[in-house]
Structures are given as C-alpha cells and as structure tokens.
C-alpha positions as CSV (number, residue, x, y, z in Angstrom):
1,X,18.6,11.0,15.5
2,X,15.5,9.1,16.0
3,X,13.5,11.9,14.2
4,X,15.7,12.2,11.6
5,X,15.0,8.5,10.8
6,X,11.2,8.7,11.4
7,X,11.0,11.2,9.1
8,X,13.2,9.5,6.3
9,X,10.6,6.7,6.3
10,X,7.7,9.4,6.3
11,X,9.6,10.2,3.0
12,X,10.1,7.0,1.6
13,X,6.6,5.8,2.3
14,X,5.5,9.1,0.6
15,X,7.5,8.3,-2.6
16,X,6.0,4.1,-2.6
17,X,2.5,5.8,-2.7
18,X,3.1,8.2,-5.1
19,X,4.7,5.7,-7.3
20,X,1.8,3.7,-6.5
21,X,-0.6,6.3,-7.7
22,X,1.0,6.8,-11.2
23,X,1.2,3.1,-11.9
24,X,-2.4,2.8,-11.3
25,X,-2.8,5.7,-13.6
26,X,-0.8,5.1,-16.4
27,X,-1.4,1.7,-16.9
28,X,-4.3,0.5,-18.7
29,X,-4.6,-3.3,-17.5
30,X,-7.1,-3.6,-14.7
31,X,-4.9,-6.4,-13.1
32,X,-1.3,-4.6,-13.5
33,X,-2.9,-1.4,-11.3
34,X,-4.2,-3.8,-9.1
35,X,-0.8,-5.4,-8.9
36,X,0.8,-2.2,-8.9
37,X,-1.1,-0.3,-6.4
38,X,-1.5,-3.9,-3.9
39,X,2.6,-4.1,-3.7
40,X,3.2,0.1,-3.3
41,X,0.4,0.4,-1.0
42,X,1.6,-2.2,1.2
43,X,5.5,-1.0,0.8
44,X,4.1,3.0,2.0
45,X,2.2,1.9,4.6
46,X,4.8,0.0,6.2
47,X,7.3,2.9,5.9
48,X,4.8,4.9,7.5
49,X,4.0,2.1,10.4
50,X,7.7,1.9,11.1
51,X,8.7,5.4,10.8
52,X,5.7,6.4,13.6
53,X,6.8,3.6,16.0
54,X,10.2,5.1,15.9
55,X,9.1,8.4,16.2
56,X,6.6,7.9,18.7
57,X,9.2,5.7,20.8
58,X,8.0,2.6,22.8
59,X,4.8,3.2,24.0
60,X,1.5,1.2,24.3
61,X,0.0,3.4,20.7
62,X,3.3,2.1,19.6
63,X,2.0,-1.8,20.1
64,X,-1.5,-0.5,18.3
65,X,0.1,0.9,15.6
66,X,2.5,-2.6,15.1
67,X,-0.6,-4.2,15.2
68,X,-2.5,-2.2,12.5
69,X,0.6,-2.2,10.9
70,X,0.5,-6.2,10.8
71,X,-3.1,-6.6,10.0
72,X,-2.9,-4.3,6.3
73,X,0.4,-6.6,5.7
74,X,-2.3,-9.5,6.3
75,X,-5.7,-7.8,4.2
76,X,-4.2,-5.8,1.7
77,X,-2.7,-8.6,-0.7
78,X,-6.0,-10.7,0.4
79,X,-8.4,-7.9,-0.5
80,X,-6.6,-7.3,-3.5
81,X,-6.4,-11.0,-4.4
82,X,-10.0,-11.6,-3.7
83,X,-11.1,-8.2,-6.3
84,X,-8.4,-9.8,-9.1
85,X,-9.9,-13.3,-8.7
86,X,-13.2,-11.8,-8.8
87,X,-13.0,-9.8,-12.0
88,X,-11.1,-13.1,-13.7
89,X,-13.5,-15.8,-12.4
90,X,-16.8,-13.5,-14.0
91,X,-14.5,-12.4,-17.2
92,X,-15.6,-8.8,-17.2
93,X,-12.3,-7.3,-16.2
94,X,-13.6,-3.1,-15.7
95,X,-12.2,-1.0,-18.3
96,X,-10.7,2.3,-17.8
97,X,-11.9,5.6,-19.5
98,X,-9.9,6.0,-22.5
99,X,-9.0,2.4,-23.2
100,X,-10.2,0.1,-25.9
C-alpha cells in the first residue's frame, strides 16, 4: 500500500513538472514562465519529496530528504523572486525567440 502511494505522488509530481514545462513554453511573458515554472516546480518537487519519504519508510535519508525537501520550499520562490525583481528593477525583461 505504501508503494502504491509513493508511486501515485511520483506521478503527480511528474504531471506538476510537465505542466510546468509547457507553461514556460507557451507563454511569451518573461514573468508569467517565471511565475509558472516557480509555483509547478515547487508543487513536483514536493510530490516527489513526499512520495520518496513514504517509499523509502522512516529512515535517517528519510530526515535528509525532509530536509532538502524544506530548503527548495524555502529557495525556490526566493530565487525566483530575486531573478523577477531583477529583470523589473533594470527594465530589460529577456525576450523569448519568436516574440515581439
């Protein structure tokens, strides 16, 4: 049962990141795929965080990988926060190929 669990939130994570990925490539805004990929990342990599502790059982990697799991919860937005801020504060927001 614990598996079976494990490896729904493998899945779910999986979809969050490949939902991710699209958004970042269909949209043309720099700051809505930075939105977009800051928020899916973060939902994926959780899913995958919690579905290895479960799958791995209680352990001490379990403790390193609830740790890991809380630091990206704590760097990602902040990263991601820092780059948007960045590309506001110097008004040169990149362009994508194919955009005007």
């Amino acid at each position: 049962m614990r598996e079976i669990i494990a490896y729904l939130l493998f899945f779910i994570g999986l979809i969050f990141m490949s939902i991710g990925v699209y958004g970042i490539w269909k949209n043309q805004s720099f700051f809505v795929s930075i939105t977009v990929s800051s928020l899916l990342d973060t939902m994926g990599f959780l899913c995958f965080g919690i579905g290895l502790v479960i799958y791995l059982g209680w352990q001490m990697i379990s403790l390193k990988v609830i740790f890991l799991i809380g630091l990206f919860l704590f760097l990602n937005p902040l990263a991601s926060h820092m780059l948007a801020k960045a590309a506001n504060t110097s008004k040169t927001a990149p362009q994508k190929e194919g955009s005007k």
